[in-house]
C-alpha positions as CSV (number, residue, x, y, z in Angstrom):
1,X,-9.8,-39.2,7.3
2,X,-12.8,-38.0,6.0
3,X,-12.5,-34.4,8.1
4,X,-9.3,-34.2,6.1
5,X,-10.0,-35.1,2.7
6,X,-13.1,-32.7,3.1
7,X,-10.3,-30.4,4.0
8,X,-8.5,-30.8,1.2
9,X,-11.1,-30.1,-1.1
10,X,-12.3,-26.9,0.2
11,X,-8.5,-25.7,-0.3
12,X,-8.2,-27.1,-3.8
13,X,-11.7,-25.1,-4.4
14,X,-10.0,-21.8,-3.2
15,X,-7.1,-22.1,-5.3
16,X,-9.0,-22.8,-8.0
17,X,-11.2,-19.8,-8.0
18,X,-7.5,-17.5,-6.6
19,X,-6.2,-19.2,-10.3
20,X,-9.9,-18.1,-12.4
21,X,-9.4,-14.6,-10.4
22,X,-5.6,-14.4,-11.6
23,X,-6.3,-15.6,-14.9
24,X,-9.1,-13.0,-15.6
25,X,-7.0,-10.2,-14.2
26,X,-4.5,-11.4,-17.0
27,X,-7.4,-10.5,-19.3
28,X,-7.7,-7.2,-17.6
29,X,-4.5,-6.1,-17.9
30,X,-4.9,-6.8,-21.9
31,X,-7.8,-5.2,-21.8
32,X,-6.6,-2.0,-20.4
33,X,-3.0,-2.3,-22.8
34,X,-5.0,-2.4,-25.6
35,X,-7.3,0.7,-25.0
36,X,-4.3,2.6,-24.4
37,X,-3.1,2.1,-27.6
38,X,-4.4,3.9,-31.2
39,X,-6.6,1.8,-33.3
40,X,-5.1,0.6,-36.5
41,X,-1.6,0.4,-35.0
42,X,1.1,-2.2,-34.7
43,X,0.5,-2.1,-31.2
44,X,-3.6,-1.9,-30.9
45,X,-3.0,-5.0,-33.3
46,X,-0.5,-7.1,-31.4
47,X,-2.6,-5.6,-27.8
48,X,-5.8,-7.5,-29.6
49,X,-3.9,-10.3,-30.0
50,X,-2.6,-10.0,-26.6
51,X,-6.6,-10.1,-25.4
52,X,-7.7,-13.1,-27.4
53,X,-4.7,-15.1,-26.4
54,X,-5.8,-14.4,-22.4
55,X,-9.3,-15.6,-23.2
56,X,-8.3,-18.4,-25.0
57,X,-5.9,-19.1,-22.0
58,X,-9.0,-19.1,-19.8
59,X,-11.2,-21.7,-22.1
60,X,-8.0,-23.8,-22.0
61,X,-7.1,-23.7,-18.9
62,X,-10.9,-24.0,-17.9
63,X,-12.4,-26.4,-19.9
64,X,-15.5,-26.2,-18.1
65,X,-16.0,-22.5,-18.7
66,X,-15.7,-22.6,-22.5
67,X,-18.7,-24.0,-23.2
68,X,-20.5,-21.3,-21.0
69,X,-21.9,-19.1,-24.1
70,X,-22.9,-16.6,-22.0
71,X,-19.5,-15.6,-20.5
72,X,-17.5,-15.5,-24.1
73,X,-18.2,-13.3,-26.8
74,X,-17.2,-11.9,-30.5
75,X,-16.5,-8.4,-30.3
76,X,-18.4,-6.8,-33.5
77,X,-16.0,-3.8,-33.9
78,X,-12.5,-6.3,-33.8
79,X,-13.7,-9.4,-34.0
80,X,-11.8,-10.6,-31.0
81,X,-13.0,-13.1,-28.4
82,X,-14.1,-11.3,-25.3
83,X,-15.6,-11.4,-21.9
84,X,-18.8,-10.5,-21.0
85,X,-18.4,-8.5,-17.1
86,X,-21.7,-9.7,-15.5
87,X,-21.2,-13.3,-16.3
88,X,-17.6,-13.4,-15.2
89,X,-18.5,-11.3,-11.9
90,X,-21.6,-13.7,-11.3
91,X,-19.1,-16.9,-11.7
92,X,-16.7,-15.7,-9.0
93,X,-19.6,-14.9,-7.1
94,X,-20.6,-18.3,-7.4
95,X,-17.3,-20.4,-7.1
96,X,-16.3,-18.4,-3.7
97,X,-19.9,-19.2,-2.3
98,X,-18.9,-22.7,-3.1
99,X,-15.2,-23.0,-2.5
């Protein structure tokens, strides 16, 4: 019984770091819709909302991670909520050495 239940929570781990991993590449693919488009645009505009609205996604979705100040930041330039690479990259690191 307790073989198993170990079990169980070494697969909930590894889904829960596949959903972080499938949630940041949502933030990715924002990322790289919105520097495709012109600044100042309808477009850029609703691209940068499309990037905040990932990253909120992630603090919602991961309560824990939101208060990690480190990993979330104000862009200067747009003001938008972004993600800083070497946390996030250290963080998977971390939850796949412990999933």
């Amino acid at each position: 019984e307790a073989a198993k239940e170990l079990a169980e929570t070494a697969e909930e781990a590894k889904a829960r770091v596949e959903k972080l991993k499938a949630a940041f590449d949502g933030y990715d693919n924002a990322i790289k819709t919105l520097k495709e488009c012109t600044k100042g645009t309808q477009e850029w505009n609703d691209a940068l909302a499309a990037v905040e609205n990932e990253v909120l996604n992630i603090m919602q979705n991961f309560p824990e991670l939101a208060k990690n100040a480190d990993l979330f930041y104000r862009d200067l330039e747009t003001g938008a909520l972004m993600i800083n690479e070497a946390e996030r990259e250290n963080l998977i690191s971390e939850a796949e050495r412990n999933a």
